[in-house]
PAZAPA-4460 file (N, C-alpha, C; in steps of 0.05 Angstrom, whole numbers, plus 32768, in hexadecimal, padded with zeros to 4 digits):
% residues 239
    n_x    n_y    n_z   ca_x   ca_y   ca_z    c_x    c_y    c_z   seq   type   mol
   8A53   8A58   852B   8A6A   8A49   8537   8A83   8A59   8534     1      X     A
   8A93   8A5A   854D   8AAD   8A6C   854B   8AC4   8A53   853C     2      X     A
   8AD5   8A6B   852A   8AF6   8A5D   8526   8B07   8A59   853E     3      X     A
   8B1D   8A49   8536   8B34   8A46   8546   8B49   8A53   8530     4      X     A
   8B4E   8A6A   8537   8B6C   8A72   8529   8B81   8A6F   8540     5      X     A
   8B97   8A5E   8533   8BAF   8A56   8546   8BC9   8A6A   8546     6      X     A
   8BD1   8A75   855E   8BEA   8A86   8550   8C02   8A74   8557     7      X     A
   8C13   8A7E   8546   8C32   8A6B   8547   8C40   8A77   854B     8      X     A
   8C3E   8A8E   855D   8C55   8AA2   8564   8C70   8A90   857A     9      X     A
   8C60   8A85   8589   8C6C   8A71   859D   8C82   8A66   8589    10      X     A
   8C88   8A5C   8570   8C97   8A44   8560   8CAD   8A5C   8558    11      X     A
   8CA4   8A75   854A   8CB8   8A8C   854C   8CCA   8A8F   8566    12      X     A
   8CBF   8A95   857B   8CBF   8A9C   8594   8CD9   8A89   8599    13      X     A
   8CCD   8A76   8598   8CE7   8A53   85A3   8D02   8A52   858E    14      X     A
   8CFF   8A58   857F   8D0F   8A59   8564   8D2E   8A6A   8569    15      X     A
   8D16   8A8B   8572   8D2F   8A98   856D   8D3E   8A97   858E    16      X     A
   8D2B   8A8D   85A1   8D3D   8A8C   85C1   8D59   8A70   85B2    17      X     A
   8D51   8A59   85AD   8D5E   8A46   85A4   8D74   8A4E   858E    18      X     A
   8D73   8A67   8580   8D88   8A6B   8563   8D8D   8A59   8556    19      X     A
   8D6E   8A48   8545   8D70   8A35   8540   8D5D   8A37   852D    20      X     A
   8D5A   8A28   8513   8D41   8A31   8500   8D32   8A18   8508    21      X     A
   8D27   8A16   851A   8D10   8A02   8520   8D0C   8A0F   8545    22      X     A
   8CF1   8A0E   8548   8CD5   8A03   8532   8CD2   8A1C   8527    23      X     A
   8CC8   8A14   8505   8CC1   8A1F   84F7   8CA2   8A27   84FD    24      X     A
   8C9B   8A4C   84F8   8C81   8A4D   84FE   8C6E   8A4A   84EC    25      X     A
   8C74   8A46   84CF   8C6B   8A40   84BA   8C68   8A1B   84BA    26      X     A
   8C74   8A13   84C6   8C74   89F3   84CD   8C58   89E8   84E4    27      X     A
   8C56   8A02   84F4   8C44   8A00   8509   8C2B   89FD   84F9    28      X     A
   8C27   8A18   84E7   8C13   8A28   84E4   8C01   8A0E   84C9    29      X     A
   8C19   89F1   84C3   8C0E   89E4   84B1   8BFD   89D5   84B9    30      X     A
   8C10   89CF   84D2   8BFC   89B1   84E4   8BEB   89BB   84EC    31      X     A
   8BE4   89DB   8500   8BC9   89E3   84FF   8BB9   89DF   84F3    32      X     A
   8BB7   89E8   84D7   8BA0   89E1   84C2   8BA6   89C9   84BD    33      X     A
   8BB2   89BB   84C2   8BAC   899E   84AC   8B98   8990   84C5    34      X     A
   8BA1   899B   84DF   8B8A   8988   84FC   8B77   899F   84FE    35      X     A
   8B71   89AA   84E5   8B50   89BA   84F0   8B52   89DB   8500    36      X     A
   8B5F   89E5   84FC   8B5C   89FC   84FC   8B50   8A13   84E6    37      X     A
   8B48   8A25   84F1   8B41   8A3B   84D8   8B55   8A50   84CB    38      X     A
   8B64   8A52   84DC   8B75   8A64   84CF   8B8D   8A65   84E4    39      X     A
   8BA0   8A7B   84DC   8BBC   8A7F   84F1   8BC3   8A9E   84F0    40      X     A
   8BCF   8A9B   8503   8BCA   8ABF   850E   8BED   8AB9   8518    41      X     A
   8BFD   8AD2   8514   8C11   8ADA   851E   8C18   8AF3   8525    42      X     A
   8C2E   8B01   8530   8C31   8B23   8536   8C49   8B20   8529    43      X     A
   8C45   8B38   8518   8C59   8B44   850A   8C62   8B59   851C    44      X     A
   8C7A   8B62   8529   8C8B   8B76   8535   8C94   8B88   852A    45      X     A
   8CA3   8B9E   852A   8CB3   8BB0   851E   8CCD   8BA2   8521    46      X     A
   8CD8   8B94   8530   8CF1   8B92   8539   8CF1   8B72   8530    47      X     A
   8CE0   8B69   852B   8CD8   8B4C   851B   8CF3   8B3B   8526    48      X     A
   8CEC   8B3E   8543   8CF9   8B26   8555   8CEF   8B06   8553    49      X     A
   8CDA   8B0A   8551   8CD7   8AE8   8558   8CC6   8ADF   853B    50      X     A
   8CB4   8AF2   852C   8CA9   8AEE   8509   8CB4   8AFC   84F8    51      X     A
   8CC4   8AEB   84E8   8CE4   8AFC   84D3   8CCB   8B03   84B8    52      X     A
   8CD9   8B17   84A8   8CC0   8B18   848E   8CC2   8AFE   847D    53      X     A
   8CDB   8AEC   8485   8CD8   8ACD   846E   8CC1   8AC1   847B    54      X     A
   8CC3   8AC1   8497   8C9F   8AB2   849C   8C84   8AC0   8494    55      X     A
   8C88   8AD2   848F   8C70   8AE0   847E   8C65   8AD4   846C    56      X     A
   8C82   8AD1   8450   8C75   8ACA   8433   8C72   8AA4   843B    57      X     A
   8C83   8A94   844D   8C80   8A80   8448   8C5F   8A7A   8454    58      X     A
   8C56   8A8D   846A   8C39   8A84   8472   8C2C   8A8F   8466    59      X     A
   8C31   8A9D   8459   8C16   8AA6   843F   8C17   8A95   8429    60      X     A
   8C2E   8A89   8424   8C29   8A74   8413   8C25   8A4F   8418    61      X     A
   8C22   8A53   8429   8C18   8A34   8438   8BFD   8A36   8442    62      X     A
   8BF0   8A4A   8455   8BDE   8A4D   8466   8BC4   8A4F   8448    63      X     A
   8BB0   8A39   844F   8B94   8A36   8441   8B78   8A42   8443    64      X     A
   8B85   8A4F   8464   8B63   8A4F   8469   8B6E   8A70   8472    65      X     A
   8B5F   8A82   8493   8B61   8A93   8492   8B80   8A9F   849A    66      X     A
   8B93   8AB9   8496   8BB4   8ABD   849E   8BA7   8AD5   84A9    67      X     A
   8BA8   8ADA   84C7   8BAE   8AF7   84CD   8BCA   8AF8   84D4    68      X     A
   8BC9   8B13   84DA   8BE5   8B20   84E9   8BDE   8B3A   84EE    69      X     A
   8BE7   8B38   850D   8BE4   8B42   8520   8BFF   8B5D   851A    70      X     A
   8C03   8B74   8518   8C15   8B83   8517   8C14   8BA3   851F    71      X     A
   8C25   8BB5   8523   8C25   8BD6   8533   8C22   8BE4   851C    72      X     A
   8C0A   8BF8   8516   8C0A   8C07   84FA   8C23   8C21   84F8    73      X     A
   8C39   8C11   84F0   8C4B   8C18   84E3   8C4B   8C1E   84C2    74      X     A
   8C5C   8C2D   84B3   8C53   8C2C   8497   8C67   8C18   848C    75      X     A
   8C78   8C14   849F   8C8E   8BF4   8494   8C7E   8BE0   8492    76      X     A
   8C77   8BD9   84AD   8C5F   8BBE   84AF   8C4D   8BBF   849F    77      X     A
   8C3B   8BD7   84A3   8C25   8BDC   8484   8C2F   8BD0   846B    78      X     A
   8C43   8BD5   8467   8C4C   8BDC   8447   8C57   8BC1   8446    79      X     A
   8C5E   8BAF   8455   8C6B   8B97   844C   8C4D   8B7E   8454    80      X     A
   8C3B   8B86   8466   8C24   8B7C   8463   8C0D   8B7B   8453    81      X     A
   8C0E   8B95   8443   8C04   8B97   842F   8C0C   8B83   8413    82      X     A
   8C23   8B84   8415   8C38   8B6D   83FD   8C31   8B55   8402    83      X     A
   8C32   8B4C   841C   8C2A   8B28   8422   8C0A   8B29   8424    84      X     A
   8BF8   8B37   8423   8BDA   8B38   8417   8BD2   8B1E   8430    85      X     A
   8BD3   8B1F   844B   8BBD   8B10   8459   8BA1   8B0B   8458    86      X     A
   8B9D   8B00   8468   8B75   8B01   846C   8B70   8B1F   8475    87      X     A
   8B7D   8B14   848A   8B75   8B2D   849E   8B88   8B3E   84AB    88      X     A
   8B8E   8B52   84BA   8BA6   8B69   84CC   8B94   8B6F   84E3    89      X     A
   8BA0   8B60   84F5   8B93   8B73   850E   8BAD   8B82   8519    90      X     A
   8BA4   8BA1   851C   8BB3   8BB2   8520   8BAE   8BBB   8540    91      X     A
   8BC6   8BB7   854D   8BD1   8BB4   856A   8BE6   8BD5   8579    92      X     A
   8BEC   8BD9   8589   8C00   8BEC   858B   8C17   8BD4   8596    93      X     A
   8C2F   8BE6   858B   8C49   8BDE   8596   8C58   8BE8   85AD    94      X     A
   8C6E   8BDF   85B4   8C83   8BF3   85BD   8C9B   8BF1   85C0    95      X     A
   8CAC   8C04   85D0   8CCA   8C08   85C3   8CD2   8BF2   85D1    96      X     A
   8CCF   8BE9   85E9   8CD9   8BCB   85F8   8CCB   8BB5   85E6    97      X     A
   8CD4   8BA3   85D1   8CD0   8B93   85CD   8CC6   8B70   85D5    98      X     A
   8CD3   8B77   85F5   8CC5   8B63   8602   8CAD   8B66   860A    99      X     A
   8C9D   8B7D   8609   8C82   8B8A   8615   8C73   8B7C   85FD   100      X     A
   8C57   8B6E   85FE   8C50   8B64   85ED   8C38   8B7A   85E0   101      X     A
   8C31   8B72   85CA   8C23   8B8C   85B9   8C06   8B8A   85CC   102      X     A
   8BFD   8BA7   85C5   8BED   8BA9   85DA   8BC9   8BB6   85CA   103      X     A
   8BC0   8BC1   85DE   8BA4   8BBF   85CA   8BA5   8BE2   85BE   104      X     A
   8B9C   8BE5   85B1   8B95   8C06   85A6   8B82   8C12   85B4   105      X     A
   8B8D   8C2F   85C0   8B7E   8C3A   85D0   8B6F   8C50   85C2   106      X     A
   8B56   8C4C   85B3   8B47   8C5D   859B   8B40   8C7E   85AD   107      X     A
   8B3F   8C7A   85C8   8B36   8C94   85D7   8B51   8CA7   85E2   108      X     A
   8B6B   8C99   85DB   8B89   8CAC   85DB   8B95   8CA7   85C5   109      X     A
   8B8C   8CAD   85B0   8B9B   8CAD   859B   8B9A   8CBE   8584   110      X     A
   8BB0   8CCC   857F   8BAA   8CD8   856A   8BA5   8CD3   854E   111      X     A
   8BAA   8CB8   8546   8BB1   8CAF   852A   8B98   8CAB   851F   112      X     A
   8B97   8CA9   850D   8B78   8CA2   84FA   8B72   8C8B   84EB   113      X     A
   8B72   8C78   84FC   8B6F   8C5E   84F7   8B6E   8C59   84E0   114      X     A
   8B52   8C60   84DE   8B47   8C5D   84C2   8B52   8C5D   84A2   115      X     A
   8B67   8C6C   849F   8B87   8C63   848F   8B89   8C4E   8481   116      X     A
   8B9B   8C45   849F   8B9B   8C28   84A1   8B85   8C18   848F   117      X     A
   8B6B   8C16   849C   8B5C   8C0C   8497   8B56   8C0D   8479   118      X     A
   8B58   8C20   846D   8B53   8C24   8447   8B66   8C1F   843D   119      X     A
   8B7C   8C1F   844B   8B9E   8C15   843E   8B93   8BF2   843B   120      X     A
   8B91   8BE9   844E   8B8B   8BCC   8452   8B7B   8BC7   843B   121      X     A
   8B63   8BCA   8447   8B4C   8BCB   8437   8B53   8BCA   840E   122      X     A
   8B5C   8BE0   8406   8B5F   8BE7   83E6   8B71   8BCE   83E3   123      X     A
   8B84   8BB4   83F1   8B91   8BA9   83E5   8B7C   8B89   83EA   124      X     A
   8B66   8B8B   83F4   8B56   8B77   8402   8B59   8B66   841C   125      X     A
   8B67   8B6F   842E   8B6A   8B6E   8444   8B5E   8B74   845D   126      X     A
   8B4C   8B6F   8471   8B34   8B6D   8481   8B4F   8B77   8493   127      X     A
   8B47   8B8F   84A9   8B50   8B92   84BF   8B44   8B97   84D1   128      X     A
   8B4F   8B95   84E7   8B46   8B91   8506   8B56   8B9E   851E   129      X     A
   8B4A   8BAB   8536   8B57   8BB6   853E   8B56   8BA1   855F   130      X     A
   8B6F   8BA2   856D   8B77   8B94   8589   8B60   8BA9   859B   131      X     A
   8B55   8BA4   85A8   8B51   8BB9   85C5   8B46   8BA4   85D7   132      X     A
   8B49   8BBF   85E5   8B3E   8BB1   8606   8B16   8BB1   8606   133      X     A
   8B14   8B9A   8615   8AF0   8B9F   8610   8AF1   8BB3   861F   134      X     A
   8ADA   8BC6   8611   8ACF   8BE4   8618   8ABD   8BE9   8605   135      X     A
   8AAB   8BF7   8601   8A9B   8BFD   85EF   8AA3   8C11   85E9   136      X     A
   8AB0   8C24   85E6   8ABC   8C3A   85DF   8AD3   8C36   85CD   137      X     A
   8ADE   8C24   85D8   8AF7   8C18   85BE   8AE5   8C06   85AB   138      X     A
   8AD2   8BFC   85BD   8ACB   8BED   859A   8AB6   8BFF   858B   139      X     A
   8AAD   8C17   8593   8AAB   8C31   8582   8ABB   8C3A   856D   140      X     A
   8AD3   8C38   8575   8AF4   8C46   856D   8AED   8C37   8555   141      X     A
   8AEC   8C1D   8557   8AED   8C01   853F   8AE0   8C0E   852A   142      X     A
   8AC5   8C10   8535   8AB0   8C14   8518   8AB6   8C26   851A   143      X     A
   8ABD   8C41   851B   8ABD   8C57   851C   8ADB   8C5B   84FE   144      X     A
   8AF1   8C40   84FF   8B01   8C43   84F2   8AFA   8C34   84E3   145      X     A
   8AE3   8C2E   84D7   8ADA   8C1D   84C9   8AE7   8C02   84BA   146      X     A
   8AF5   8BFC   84D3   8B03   8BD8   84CE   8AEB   8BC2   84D2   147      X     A
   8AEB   8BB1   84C6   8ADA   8B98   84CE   8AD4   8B81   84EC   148      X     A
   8AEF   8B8C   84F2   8AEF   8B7B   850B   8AFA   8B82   8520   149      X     A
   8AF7   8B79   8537   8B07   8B85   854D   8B15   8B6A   8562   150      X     A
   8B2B   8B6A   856B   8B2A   8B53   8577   8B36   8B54   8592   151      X     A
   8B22   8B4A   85A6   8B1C   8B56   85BC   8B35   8B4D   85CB   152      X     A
   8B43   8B62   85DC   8B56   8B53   85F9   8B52   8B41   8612   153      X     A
   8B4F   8B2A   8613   8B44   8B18   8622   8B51   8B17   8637   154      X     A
   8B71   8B20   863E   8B86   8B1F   8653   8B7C   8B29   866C   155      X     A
   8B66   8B33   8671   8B5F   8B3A   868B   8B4E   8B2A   8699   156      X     A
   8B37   8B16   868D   8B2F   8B03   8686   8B40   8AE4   868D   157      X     A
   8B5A   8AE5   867C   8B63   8ACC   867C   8B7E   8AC8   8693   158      X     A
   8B7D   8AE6   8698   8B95   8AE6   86B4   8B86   8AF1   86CD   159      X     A
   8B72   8AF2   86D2   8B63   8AF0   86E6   8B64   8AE3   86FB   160      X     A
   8B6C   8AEC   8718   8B78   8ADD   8729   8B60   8AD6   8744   161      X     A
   8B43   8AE1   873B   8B2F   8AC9   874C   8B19   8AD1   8737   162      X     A
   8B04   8AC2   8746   8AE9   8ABD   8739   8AD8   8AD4   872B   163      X     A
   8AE0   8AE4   873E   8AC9   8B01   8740   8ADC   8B13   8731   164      X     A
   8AF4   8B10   872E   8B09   8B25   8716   8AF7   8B18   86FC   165      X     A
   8B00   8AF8   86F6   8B01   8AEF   86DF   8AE4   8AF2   86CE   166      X     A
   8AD3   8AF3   86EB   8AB0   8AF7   86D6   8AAC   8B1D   86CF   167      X     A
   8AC0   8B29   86DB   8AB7   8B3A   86DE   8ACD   8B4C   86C3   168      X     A
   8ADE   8B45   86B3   8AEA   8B40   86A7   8ADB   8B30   868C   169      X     A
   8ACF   8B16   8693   8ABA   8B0F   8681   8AA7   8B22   8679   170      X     A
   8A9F   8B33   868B   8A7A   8B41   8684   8A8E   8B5A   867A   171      X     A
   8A9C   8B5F   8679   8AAF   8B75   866D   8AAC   8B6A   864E   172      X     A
   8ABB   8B4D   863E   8AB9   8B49   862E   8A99   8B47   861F   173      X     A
   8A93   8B44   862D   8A72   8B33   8625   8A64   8B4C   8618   174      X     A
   8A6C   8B6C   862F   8A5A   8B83   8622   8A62   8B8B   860C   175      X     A
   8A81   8B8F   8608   8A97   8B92   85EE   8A91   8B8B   85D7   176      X     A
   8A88   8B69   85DB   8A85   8B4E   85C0   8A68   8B59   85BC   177      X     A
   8A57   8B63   85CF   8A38   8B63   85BC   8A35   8B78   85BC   178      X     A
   8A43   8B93   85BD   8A41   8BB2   85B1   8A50   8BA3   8592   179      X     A
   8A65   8B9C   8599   8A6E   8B99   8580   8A62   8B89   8567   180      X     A
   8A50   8B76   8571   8A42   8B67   8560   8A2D   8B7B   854C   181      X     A
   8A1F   8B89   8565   8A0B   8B97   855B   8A16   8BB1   8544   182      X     A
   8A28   8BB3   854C   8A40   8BC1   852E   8A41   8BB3   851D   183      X     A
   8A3E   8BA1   8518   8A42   8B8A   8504   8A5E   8B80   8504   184      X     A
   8A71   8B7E   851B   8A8E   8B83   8517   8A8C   8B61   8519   185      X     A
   8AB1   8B58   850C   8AB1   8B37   8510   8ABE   8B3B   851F   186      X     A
   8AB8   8B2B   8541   8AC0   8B28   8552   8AD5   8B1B   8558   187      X     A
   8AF4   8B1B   8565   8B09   8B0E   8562   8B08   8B0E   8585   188      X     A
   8B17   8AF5   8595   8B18   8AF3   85B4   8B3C   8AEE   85AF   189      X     A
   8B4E   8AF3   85C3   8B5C   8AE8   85C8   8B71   8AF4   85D4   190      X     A
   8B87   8AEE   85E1   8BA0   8AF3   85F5   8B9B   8ADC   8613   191      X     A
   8BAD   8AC4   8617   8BAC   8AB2   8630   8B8C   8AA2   862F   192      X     A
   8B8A   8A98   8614   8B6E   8A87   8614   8B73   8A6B   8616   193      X     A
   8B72   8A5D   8627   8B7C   8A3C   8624   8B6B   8A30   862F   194      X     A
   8B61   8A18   862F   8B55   8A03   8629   8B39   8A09   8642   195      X     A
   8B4B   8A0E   8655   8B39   8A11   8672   8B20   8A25   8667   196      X     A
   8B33   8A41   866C   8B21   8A5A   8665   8B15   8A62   864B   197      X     A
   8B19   8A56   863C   8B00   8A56   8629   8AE7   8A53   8623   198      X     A
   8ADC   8A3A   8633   8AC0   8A3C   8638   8AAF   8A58   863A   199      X     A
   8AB4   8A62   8656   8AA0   8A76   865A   8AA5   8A8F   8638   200      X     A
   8ABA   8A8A   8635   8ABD   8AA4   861B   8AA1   8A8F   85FD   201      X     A
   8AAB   8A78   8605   8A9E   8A69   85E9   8A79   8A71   85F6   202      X     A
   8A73   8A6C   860C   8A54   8A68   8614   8A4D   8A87   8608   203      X     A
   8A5F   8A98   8612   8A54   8ABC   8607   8A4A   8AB7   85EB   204      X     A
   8A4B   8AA2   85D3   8A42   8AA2   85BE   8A44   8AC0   85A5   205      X     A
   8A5F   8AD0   85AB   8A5C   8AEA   85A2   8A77   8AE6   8593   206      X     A
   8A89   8AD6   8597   8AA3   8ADA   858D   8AAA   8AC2   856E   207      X     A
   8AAB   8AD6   855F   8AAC   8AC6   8541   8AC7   8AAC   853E   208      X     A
   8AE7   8AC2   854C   8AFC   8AAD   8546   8B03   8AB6   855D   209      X     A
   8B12   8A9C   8568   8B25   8A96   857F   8B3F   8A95   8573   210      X     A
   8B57   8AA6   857F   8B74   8AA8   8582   8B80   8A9E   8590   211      X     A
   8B8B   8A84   858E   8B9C   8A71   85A1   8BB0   8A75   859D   212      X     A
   8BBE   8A6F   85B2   8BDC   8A6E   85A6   8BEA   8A5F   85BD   213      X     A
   8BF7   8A6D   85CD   8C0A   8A5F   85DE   8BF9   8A43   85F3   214      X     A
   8BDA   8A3F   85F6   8BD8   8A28   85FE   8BD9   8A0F   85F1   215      X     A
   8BD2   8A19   85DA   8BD1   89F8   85C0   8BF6   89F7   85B8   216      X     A
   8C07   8A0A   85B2   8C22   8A01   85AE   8C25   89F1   85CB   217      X     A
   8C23   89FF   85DF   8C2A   89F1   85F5   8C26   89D5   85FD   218      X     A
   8C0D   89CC   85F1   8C03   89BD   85FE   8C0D   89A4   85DD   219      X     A
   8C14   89B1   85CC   8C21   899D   85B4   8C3A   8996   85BC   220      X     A
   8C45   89A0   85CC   8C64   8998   85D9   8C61   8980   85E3   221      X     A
   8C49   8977   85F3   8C43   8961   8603   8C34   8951   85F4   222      X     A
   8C23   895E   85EA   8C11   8944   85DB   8C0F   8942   85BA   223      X     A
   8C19   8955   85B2   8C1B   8951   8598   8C0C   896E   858A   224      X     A
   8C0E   8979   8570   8BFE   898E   8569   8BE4   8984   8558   225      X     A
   8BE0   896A   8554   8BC5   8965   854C   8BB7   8961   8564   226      X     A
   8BC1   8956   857B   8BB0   894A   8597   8BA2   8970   8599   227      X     A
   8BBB   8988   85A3   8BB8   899C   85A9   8BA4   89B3   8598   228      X     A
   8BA2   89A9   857C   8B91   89BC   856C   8B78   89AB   8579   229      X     A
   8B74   8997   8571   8B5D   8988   856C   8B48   8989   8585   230      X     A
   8B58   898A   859D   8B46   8989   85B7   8B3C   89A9   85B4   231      X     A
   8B4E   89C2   85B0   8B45   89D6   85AE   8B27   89DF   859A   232      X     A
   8B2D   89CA   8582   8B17   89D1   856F   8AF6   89C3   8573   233      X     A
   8B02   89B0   8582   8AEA   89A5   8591   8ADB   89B0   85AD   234      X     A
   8AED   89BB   85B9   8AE0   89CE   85D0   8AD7   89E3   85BC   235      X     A
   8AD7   89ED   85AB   8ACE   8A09   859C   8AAF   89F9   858A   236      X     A
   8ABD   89E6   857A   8AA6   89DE   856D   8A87   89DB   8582   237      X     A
   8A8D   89D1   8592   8A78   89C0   85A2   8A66   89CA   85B1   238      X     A
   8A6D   89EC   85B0   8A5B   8A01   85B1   8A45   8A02   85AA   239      X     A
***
């Protein structure tokens, strides 16, 4: 059975457009777990526009079940992620436009040596994971940097503008999730996953946790964030 990890980047996000200390994303990330979620996922930035480092220690110290964070292998971010000791780091690339959102790691142009990272993480007990695009060659890169997990880019998939993009985009993920399985990697899905397009990702039976985010805040605006977790955890459970 797959998790629902919820992100609360959206409650950051609204906060700092508003210049207002509400909504709190540490406020979000409670009612998630208290209506049945598994864990909460956020992006840590360099420029830590919309997740400040006080939401760091307050969600490491509230959150029960699993905390990733999503962040650019910087040795700032490293080094202050290493201090707040998460579940997990899935490690993303950045860039100098801030509004550009973090993007996946490209293991076949890159010079860096992942793998670093990965024993930096690792020696403090911290599970990392790397963003990419489904390819079997990036999820080579993964085990190759010997992180535990990889968590696949679904955005091509979930912004799919007809039938024959969106399956064809699916069988992209599908070859990705079961190379990667057979690595033994823990499978992570997520970028534009909401209520609709999840199915066909849940029937693939390959993906361990689901990354929500902007459809369940969204949909807590209108109906509440127990109505919004709860319908999500039940389309996942009922798999």
């Amino acid at each position: 059975m797959s998790d629902l990890i919820v992100n609360v980047d959206l409650g950051g996000i609204l906060r700092t457009v508003s210049r207002k200390s509400e909504p709190d994303p540490a406020q979000i990330a409670m009612l998630a777990e208290l209506f049945g979620a598994n864990g909460v996922s956020i992006q840590f930035r360099r420029d830590k526009k919309y997740i400040r480092e006080k939401d760091l220690f307050l969600l490491k110290g509230i959150i029960k079940s699993k905390f990733t964070i999503e962040l650019p292998p910087h040795e700032d971010t490293i080094a202050k992620i290493m201090e707040i000791k998460p579940t997990s780091v899935i490690i993303s690339a950045d860039h100098a436009d801030s509004d550009t959102p973090l993007s996946p790691i490209d293991f076949n142009n890159s010079p860096v040596d992942y793998s670093m990272y990965v024993n930096q993480l690792s020696a403090v007990g911290i599970s990392t994971g790397f963003f990419i695009e489904p390819e079997i060659d990036e999820v080579k890169g993964v085990a190759k940097s010997g992180a535990p997990a990889v968590f696949i880019n679904c955005a091509g998939y979930t912004n799919a503008r007809s039938t024959d993009e969106a399956q064809h985009e699916l069988d992209r993920i599908d070859k990705a999730a079961q190379f990667a399985g057979r690595q033994n990697l823990h499978i992570i899905a997520g970028r534009g996953i909401d209520y609709k397009n999840i199915q066909p990702l849940l029937e693939l039976k390959l993906v361990d946790d689901f990354i929500v985010g902007n459809a369940i805040c969204a949909r807590a605006i209108l109906l509440g964030m127990e109505h919004a977790v709860k319908e999500m955890k039940q389309l996942i459970d009922k798999v």
